[in-house]
PyMOL Python script that loads the backbone (N, CA, C, O; Angstrom):
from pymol import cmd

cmd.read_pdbstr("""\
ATOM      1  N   UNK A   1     105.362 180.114-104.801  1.00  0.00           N
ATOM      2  CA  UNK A   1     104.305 180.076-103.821  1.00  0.00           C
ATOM      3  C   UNK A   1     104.741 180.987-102.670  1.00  0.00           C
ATOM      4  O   UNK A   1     105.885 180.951-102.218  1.00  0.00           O
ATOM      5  N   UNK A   2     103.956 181.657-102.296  1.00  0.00           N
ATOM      6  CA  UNK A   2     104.220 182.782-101.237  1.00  0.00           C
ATOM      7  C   UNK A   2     103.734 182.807-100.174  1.00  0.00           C
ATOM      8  O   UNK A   2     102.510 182.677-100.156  1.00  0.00           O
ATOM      9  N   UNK A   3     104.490 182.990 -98.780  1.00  0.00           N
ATOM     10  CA  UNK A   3     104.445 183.130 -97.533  1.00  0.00           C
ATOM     11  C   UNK A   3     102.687 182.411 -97.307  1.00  0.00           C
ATOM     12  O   UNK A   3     102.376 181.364 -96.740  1.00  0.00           O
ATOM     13  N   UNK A   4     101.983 183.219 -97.846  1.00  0.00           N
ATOM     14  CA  UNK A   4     100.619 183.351 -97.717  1.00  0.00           C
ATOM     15  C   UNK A   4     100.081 182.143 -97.695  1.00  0.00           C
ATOM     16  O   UNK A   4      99.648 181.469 -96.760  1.00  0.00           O
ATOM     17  N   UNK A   5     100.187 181.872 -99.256  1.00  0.00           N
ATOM     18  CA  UNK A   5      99.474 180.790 -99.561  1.00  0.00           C
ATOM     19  C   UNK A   5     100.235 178.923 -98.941  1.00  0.00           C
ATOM     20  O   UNK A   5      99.730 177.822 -99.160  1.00  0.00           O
ATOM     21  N   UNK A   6     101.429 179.215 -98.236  1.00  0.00           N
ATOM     22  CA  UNK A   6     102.156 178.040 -97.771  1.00  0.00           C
ATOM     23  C   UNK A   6     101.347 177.856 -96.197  1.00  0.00           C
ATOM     24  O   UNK A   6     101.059 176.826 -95.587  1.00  0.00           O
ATOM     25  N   UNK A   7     101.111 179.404 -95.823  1.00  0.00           N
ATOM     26  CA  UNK A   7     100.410 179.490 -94.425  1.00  0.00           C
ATOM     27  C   UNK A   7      98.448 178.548 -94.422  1.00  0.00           C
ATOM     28  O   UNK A   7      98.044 177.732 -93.594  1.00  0.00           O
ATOM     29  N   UNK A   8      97.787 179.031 -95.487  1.00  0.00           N
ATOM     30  CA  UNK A   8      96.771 178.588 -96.163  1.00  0.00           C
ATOM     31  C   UNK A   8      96.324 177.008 -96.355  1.00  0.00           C
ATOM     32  O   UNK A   8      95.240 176.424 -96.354  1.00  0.00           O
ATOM     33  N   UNK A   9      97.392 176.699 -96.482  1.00  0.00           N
ATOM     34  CA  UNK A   9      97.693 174.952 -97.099  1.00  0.00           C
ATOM     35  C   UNK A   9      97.730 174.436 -95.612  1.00  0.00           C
ATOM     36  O   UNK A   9      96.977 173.605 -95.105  1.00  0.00           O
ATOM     37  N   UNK A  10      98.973 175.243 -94.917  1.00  0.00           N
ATOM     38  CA  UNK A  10      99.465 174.433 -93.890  1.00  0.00           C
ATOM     39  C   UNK A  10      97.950 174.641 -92.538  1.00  0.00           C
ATOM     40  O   UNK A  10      97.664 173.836 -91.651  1.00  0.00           O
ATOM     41  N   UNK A  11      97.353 175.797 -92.807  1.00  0.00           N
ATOM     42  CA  UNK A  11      96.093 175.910 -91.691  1.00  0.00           C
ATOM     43  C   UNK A  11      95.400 174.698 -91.962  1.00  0.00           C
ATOM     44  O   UNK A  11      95.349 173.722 -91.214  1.00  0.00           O
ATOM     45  N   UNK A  12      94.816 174.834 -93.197  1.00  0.00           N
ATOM     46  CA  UNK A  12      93.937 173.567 -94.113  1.00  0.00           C
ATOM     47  C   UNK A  12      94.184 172.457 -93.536  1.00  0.00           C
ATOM     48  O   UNK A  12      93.504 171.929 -92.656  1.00  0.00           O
ATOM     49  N   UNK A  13      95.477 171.940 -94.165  1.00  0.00           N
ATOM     50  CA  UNK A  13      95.941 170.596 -93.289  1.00  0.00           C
ATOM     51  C   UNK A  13      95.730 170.112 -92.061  1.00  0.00           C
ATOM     52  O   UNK A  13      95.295 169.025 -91.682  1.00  0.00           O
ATOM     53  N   UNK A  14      96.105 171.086 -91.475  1.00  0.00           N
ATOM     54  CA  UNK A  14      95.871 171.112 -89.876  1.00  0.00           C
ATOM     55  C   UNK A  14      94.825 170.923 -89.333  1.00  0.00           C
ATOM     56  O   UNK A  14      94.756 170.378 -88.231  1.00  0.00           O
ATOM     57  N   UNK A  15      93.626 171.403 -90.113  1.00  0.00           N
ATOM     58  CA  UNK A  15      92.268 171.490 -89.610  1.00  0.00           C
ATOM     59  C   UNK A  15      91.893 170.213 -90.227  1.00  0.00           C
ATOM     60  O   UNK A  15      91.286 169.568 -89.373  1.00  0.00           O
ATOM     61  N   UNK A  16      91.969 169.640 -91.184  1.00  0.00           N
ATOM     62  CA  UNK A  16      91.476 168.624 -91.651  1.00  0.00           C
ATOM     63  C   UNK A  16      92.209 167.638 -90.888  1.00  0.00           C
ATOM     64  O   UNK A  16      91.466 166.673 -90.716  1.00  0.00           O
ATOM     65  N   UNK A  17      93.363 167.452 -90.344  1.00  0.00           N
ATOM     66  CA  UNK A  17      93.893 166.269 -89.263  1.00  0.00           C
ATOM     67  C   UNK A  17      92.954 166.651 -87.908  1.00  0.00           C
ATOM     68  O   UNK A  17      92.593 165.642 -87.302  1.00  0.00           O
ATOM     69  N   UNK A  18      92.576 167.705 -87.431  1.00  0.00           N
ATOM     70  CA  UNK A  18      91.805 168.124 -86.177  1.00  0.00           C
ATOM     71  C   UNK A  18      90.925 166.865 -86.694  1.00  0.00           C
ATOM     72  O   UNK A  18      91.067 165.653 -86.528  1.00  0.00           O
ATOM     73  N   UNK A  19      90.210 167.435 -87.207  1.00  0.00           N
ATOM     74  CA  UNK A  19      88.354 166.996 -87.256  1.00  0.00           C
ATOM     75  C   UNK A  19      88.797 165.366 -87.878  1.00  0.00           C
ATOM     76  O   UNK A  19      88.219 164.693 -87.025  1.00  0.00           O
ATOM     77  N   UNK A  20      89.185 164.759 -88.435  1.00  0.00           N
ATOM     78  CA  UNK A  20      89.913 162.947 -88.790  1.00  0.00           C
ATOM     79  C   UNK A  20      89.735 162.842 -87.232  1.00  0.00           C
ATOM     80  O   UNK A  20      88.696 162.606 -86.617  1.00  0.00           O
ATOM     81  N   UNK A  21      91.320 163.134 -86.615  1.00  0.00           N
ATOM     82  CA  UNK A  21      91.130 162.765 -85.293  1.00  0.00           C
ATOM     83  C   UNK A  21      89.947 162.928 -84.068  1.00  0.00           C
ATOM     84  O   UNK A  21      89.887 162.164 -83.104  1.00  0.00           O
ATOM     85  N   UNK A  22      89.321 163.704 -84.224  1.00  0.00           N
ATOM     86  CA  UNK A  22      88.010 164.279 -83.489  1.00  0.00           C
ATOM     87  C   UNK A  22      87.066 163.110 -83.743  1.00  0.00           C
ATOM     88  O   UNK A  22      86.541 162.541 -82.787  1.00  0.00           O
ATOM     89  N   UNK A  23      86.754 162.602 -85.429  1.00  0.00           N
ATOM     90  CA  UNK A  23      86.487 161.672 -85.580  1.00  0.00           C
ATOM     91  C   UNK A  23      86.403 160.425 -85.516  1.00  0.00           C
ATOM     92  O   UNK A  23      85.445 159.715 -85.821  1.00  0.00           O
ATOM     93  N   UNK A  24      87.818 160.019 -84.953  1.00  0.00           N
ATOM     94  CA  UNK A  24      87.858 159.072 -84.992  1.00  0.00           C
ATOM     95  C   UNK A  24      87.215 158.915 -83.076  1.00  0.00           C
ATOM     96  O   UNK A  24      86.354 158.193 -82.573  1.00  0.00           O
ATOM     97  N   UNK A  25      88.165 159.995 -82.475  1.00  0.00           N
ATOM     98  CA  UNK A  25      87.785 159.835 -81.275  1.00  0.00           C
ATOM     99  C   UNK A  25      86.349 159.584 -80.548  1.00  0.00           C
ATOM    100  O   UNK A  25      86.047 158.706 -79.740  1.00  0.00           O
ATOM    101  N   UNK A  26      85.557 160.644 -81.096  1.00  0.00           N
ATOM    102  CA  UNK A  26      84.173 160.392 -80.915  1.00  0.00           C
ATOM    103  C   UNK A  26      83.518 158.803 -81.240  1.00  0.00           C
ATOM    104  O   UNK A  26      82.680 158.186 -80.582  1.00  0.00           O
ATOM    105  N   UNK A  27      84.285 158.367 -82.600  1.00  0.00           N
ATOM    106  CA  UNK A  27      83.734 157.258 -82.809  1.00  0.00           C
ATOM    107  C   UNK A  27      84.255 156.149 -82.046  1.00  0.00           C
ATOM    108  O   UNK A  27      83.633 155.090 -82.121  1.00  0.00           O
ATOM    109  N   UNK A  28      85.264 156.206 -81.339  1.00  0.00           N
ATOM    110  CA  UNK A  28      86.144 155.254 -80.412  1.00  0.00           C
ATOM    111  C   UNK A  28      85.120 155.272 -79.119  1.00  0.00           C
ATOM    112  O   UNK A  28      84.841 154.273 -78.456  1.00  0.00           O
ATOM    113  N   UNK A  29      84.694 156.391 -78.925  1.00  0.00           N
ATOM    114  CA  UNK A  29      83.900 156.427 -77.378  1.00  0.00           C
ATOM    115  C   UNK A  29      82.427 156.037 -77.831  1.00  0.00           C
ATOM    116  O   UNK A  29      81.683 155.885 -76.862  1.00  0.00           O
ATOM    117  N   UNK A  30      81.898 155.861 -78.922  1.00  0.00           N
ATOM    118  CA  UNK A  30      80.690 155.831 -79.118  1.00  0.00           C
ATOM    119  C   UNK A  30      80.191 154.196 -79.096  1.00  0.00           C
ATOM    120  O   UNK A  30      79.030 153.795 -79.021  1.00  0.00           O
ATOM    121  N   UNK A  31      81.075 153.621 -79.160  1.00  0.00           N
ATOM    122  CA  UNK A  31      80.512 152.197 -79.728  1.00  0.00           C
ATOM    123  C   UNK A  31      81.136 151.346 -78.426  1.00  0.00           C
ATOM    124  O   UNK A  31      82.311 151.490 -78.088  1.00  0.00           O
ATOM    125  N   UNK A  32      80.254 150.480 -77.766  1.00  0.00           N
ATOM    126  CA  UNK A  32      80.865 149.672 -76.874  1.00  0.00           C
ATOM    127  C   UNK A  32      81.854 148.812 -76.871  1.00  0.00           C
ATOM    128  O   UNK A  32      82.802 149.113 -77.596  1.00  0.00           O
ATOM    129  N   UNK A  33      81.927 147.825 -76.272  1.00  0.00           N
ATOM    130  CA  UNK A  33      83.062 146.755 -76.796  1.00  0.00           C
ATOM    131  C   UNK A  33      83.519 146.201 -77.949  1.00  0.00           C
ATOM    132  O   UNK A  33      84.678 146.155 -78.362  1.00  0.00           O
ATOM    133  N   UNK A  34      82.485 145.769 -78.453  1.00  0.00           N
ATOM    134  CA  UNK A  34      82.642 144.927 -79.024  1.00  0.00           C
ATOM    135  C   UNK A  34      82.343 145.717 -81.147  1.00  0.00           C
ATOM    136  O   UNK A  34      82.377 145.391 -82.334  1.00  0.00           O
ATOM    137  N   UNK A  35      82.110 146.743 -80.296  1.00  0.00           N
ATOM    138  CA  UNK A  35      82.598 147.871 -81.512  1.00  0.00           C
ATOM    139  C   UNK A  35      80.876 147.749 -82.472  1.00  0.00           C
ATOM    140  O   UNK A  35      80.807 148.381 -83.526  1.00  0.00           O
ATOM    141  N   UNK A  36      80.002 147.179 -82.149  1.00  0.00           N
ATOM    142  CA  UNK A  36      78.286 147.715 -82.707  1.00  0.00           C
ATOM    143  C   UNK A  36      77.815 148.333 -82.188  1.00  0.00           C
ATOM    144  O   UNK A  36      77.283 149.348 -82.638  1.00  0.00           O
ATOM    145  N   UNK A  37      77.812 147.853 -80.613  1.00  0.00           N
ATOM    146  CA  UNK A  37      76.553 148.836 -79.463  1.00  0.00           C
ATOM    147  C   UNK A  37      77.286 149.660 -78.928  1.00  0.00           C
ATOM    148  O   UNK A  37      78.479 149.416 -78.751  1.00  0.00           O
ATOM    149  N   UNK A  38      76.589 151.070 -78.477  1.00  0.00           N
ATOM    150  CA  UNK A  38      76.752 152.106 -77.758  1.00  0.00           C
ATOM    151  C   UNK A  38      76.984 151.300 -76.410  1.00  0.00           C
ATOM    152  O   UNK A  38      76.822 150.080 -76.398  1.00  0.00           O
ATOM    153  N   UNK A  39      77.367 152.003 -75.269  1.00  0.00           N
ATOM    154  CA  UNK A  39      77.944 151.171 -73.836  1.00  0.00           C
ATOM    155  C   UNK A  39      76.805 151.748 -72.924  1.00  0.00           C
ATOM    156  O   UNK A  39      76.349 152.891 -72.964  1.00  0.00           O
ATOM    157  N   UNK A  40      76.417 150.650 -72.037  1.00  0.00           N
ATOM    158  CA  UNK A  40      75.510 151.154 -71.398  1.00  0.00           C
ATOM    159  C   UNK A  40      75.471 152.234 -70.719  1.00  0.00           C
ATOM    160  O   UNK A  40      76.436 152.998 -70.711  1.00  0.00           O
ATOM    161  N   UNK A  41      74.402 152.468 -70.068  1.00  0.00           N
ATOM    162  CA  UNK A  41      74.158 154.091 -69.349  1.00  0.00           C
ATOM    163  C   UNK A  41      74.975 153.611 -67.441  1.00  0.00           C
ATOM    164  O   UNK A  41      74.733 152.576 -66.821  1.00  0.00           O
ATOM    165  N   UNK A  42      75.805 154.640 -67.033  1.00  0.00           N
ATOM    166  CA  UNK A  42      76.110 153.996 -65.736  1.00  0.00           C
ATOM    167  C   UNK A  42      75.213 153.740 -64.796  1.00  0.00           C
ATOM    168  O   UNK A  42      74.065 154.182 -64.826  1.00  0.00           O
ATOM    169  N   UNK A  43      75.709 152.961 -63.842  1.00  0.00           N
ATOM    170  CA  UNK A  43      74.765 152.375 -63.033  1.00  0.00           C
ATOM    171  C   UNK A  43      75.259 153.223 -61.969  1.00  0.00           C
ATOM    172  O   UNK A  43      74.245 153.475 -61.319  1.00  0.00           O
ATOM    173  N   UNK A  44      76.128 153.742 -61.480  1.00  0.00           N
ATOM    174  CA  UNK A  44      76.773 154.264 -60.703  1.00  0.00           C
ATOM    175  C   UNK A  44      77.461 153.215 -59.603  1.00  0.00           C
ATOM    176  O   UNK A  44      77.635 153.322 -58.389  1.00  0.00           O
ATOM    177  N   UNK A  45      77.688 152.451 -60.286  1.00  0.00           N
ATOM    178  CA  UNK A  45      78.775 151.639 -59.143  1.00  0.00           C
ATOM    179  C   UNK A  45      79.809 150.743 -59.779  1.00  0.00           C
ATOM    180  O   UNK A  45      79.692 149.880 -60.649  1.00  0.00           O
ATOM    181  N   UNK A  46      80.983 151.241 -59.020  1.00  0.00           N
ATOM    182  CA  UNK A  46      82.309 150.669 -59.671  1.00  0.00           C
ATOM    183  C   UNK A  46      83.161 149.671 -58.998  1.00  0.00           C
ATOM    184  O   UNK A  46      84.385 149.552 -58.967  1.00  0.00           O
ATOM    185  N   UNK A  47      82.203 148.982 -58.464  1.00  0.00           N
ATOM    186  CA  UNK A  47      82.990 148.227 -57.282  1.00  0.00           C
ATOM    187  C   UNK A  47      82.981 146.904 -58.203  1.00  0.00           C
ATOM    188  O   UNK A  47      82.065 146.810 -59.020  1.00  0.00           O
ATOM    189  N   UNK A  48      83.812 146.014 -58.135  1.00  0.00           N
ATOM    190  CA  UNK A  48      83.832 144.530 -58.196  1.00  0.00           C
ATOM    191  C   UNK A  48      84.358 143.944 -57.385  1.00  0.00           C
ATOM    192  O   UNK A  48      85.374 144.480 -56.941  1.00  0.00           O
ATOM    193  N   UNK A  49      84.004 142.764 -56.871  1.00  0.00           N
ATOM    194  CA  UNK A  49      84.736 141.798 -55.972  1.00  0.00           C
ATOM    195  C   UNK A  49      84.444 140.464 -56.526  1.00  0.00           C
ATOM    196  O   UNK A  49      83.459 139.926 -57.032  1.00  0.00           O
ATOM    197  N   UNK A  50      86.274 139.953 -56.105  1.00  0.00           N
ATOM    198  CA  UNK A  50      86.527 138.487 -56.890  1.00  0.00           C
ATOM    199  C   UNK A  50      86.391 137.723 -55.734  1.00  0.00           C
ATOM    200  O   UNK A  50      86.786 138.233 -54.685  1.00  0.00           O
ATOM    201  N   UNK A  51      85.989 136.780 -55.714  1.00  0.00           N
ATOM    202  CA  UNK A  51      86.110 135.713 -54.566  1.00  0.00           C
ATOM    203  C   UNK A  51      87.021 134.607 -54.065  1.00  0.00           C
ATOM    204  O   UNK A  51      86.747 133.410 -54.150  1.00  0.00           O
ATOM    205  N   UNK A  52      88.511 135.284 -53.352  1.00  0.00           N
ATOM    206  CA  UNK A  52      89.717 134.537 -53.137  1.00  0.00           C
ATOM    207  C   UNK A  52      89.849 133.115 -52.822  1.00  0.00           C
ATOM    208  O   UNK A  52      90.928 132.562 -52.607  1.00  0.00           O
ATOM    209  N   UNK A  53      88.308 132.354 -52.799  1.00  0.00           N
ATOM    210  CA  UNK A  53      88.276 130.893 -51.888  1.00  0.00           C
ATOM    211  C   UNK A  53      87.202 131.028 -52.612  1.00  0.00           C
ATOM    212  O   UNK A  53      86.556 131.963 -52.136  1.00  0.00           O
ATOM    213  N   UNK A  54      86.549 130.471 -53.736  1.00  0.00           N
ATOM    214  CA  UNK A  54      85.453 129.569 -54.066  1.00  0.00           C
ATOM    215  C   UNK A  54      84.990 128.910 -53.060  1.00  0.00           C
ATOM    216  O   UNK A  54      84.047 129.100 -52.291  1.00  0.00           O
ATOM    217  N   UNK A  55      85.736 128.149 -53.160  1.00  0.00           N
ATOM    218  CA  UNK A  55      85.466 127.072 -52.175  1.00  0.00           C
ATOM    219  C   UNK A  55      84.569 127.176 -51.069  1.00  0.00           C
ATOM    220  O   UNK A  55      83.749 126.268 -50.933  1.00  0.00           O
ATOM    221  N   UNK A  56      84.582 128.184 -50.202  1.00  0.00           N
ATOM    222  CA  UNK A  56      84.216 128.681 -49.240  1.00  0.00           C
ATOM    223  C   UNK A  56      82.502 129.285 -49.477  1.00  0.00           C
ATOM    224  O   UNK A  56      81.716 129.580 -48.576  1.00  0.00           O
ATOM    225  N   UNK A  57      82.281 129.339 -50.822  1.00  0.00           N
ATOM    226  CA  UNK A  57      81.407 129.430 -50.791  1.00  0.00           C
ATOM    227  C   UNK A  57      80.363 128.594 -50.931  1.00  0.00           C
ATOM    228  O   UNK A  57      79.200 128.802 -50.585  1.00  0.00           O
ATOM    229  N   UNK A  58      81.064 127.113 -51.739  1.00  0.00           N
ATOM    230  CA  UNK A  58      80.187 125.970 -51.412  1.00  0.00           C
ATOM    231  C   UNK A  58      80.254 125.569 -49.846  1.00  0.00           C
ATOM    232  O   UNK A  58      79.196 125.156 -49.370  1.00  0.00           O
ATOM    233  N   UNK A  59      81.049 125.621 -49.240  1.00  0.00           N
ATOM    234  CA  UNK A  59      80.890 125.135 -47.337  1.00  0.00           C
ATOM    235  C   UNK A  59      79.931 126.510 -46.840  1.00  0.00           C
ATOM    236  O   UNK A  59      79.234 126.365 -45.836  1.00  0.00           O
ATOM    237  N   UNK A  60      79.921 127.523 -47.397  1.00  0.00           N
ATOM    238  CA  UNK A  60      78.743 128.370 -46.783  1.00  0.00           C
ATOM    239  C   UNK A  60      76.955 127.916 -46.797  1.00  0.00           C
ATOM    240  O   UNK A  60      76.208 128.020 -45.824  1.00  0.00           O
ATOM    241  N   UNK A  61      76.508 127.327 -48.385  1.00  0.00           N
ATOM    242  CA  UNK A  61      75.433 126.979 -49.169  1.00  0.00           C
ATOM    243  C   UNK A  61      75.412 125.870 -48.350  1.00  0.00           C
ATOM    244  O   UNK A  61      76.360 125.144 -48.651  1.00  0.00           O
ATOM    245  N   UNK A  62      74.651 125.345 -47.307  1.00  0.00           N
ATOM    246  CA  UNK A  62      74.517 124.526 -46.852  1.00  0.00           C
ATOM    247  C   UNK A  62      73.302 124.095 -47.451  1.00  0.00           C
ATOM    248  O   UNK A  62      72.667 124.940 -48.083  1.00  0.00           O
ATOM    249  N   UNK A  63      72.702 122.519 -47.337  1.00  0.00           N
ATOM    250  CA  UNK A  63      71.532 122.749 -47.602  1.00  0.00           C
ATOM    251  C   UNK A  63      70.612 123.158 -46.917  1.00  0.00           C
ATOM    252  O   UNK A  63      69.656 123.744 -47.426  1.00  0.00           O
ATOM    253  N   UNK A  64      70.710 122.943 -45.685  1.00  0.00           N
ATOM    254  CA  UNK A  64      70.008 124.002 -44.834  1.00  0.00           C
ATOM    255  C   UNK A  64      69.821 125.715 -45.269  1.00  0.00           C
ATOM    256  O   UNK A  64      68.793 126.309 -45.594  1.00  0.00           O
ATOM    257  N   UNK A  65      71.092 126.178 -45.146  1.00  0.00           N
ATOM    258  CA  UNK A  65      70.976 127.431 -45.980  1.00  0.00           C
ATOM    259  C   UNK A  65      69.730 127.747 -46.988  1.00  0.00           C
ATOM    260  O   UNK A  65      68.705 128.429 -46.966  1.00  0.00           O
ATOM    261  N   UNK A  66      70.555 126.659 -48.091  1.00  0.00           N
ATOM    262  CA  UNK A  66      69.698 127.049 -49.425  1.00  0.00           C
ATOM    263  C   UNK A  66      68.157 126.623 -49.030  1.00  0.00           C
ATOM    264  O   UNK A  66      67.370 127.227 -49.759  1.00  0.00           O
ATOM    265  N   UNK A  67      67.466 125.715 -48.040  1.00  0.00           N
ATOM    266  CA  UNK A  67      66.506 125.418 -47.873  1.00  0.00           C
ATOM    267  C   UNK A  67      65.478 126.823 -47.736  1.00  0.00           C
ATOM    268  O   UNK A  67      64.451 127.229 -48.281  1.00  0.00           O
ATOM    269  N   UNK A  68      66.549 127.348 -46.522  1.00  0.00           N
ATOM    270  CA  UNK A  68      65.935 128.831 -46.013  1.00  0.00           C
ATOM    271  C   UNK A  68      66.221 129.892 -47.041  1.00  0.00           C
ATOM    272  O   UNK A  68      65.996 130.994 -46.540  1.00  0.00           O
ATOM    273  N   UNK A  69      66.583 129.972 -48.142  1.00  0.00           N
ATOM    274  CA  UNK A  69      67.102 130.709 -48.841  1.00  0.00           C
ATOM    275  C   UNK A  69      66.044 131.374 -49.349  1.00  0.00           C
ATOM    276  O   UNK A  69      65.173 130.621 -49.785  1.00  0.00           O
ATOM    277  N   UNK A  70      65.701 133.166 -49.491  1.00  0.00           N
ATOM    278  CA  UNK A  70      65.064 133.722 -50.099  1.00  0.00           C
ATOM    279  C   UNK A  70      65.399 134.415 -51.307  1.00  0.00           C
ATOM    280  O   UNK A  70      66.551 134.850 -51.313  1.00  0.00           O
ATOM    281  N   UNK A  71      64.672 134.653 -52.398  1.00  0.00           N
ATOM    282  CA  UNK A  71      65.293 135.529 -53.495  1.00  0.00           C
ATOM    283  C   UNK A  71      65.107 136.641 -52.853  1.00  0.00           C
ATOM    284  O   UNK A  71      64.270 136.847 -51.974  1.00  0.00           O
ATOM    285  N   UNK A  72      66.093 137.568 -53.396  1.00  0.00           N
ATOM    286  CA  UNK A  72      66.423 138.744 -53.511  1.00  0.00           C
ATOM    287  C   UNK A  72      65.137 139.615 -54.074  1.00  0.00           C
ATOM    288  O   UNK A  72      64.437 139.242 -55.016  1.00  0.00           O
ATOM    289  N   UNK A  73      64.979 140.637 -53.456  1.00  0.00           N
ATOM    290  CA  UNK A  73      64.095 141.593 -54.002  1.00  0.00           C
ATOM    291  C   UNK A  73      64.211 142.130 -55.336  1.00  0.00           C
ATOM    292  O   UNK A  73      65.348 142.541 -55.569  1.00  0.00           O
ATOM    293  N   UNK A  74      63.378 142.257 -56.296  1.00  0.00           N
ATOM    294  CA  UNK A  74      63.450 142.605 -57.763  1.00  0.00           C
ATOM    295  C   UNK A  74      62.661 144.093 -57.763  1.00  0.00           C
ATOM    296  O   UNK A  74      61.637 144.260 -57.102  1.00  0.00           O
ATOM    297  N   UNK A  75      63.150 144.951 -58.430  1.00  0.00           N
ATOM    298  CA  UNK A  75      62.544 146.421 -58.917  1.00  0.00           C
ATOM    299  C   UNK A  75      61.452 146.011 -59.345  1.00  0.00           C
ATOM    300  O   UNK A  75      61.291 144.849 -59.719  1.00  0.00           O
ATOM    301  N   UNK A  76      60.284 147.153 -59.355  1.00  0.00           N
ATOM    302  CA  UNK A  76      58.917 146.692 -60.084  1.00  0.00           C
ATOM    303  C   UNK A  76      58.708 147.880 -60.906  1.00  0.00           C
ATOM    304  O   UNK A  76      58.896 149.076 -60.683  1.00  0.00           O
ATOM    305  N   UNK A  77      58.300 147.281 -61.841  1.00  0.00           N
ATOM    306  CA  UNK A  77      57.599 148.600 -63.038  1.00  0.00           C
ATOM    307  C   UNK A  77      56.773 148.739 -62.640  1.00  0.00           C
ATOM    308  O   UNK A  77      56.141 147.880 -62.025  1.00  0.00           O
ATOM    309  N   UNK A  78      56.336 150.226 -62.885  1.00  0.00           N
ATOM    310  CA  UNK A  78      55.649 151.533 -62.610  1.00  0.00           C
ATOM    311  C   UNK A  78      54.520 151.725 -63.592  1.00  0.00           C
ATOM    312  O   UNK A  78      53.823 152.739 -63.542  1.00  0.00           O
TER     313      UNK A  78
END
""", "prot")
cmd.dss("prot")
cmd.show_as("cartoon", "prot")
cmd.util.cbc("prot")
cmd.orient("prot")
Protein backbone atom coordinates (compact mmCIF):
# COMPACT_ATOMS: atom_id res chain seq x y z
CA UNK A 1 0.00 0.00 0.00
CA UNK A 2 1.49 3.29 -0.98
CA UNK A 3 2.09 6.65 0.50
CA UNK A 4 -1.07 7.64 -1.45
CA UNK A 5 -3.49 5.41 -0.79
CA UNK A 6 -2.52 5.28 3.34
CA UNK A 7 -3.05 9.27 2.94
CA UNK A 8 -6.73 8.41 1.25
CA UNK A 9 -7.89 6.03 4.06
CA UNK A 10 -6.46 8.22 6.69
CA UNK A 11 -8.43 11.64 5.03
CA UNK A 12 -11.63 9.26 4.81
CA UNK A 13 -11.42 8.38 8.38
CA UNK A 14 -11.00 11.63 9.47
CA UNK A 15 -13.86 13.00 7.71
CA UNK A 16 -16.15 10.39 8.67
CA UNK A 17 -15.17 11.01 12.64
CA UNK A 18 -15.80 15.01 11.65
CA UNK A 19 -19.39 14.61 10.52
CA UNK A 20 -20.26 11.37 13.67
CA UNK A 21 -19.10 14.08 15.91
CA UNK A 22 -20.87 17.10 14.16
CA UNK A 23 -23.65 14.74 14.58
CA UNK A 24 -23.79 13.96 17.47
CA UNK A 25 -23.23 17.57 18.51
CA UNK A 26 -26.00 19.10 16.64
CA UNK A 27 -28.12 16.42 18.03
CA UNK A 28 -26.96 17.17 21.73
CA UNK A 29 -28.08 20.92 21.18
CA UNK A 30 -31.23 20.06 19.45
CA UNK A 31 -33.31 18.27 21.92
CA UNK A 32 -34.15 19.83 25.32
CA UNK A 33 -33.79 18.25 28.59
CA UNK A 34 -35.23 15.73 28.83
CA UNK A 35 -33.89 14.57 25.41
CA UNK A 36 -37.71 14.65 23.09
CA UNK A 37 -38.41 18.43 22.90
CA UNK A 38 -36.44 21.05 21.21
CA UNK A 39 -35.67 23.89 24.22
CA UNK A 40 -37.61 26.74 24.24
CA UNK A 41 -37.11 29.98 22.28
CA UNK A 42 -35.28 32.63 24.83
CA UNK A 43 -37.10 34.84 26.71
CA UNK A 44 -34.27 37.03 27.17
CA UNK A 45 -33.83 36.93 30.79
CA UNK A 46 -31.36 35.13 32.87
CA UNK A 47 -31.90 36.21 36.14
CA UNK A 48 -33.16 33.85 38.98
CA UNK A 49 -33.68 34.61 42.50
CA UNK A 50 -33.93 32.12 45.45
CA UNK A 51 -35.58 33.32 48.46
CA UNK A 52 -33.03 33.17 51.61
CA UNK A 53 -36.08 33.40 54.37
CA UNK A 54 -39.31 31.78 53.17
CA UNK A 55 -40.48 32.58 55.96
CA UNK A 56 -40.53 36.11 55.47
CA UNK A 57 -42.63 35.78 52.96
CA UNK A 58 -45.50 34.34 54.83
CA UNK A 59 -45.09 37.49 57.61
CA UNK A 60 -45.21 39.73 54.39
CA UNK A 61 -48.89 38.03 52.94
CA UNK A 62 -50.81 39.48 55.48
CA UNK A 63 -54.32 39.02 55.21
CA UNK A 64 -54.80 42.36 54.80
CA UNK A 65 -52.26 42.28 52.05
CA UNK A 66 -53.76 39.43 50.24
CA UNK A 67 -57.23 41.13 50.79
CA UNK A 68 -55.83 44.16 48.71
CA UNK A 69 -54.03 41.97 46.50
CA UNK A 70 -54.28 42.49 42.70
CA UNK A 71 -53.35 40.03 39.87
CA UNK A 72 -50.72 40.84 37.87
CA UNK A 73 -51.25 42.06 34.41
CA UNK A 74 -51.50 39.25 31.65
CA UNK A 75 -50.36 39.82 27.77
CA UNK A 76 -53.38 39.89 25.43
CA UNK A 77 -53.69 38.30 22.04
CA UNK A 78 -53.80 40.27 19.09
Amino acid sequence: MGPSKKRKIALTAGVAVALVTAGVLWRATAVGTNGNTPPSPDSGSTSVRTNPDPDSVERYWTQERMDRAEPAPMPEDD
